[in-house]
N, C-alpha and C positions, 0 to 999 in steps of 0.2 A: 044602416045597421039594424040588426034584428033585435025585438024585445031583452031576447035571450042576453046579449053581447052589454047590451047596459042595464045589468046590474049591478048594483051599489054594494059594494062589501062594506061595513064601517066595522073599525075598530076601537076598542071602549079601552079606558085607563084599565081597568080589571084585568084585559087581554095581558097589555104590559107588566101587569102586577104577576099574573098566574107565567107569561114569558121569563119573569126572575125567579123565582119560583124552582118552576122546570130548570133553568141553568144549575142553580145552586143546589136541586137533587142529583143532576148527570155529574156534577162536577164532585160531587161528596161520592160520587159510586163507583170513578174512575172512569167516564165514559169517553172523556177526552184524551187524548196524546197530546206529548208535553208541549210540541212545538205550536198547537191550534189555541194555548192559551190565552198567547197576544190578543189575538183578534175577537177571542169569545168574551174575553175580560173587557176588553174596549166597547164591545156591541154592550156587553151588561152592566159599567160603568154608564154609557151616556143611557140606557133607561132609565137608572136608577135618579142618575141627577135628574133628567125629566123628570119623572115621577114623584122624587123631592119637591121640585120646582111646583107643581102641582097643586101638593098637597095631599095627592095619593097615598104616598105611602109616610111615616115619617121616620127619623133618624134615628136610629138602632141605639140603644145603649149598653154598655159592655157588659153588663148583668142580662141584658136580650141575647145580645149576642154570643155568650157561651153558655153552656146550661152548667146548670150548679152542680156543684160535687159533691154529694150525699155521705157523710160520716161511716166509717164501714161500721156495718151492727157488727155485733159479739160483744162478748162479755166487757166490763167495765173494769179499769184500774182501783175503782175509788176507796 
């Protein structure tokens, strides 16, 4: 084999971190069809438990998880 042929690609927990990332903006923008769900949600499930596992990333809490809902301004009842 040539120089060329054995190079080493390595991939770093960060990679996996920015591949959840990437899922979770194409998926909020509609980039998927419904029925490629399965498979995309299974592939982004076992990273994330990797990634859990790890300690890369850690467990979301529900106040992470959705953002807050801001009081609409205008005038006040009081």
């Amino acid at each position: 084999m040539s120089e060329e042929n054995q190079t080493q690609v390595q991939l770093q927990l960060a990679d996996l971190v920015l591949a959840l990332e990437i899922i979770q903006v194409a998926s909020s923008r509609g980039a998927f069809k419904a029925d490629e769900y399965t498979a995309i949600g299974g592939c982004y499930d076992r990273i994330r438990s990797f990634l859990l596992t790890s300690g890369a990333v850690k467990e979301a809490t529900e106040e992470e998880e959705e953002p807050a809902q801001e009081e609409p301004q205008g005038e006040s009842n009081d």
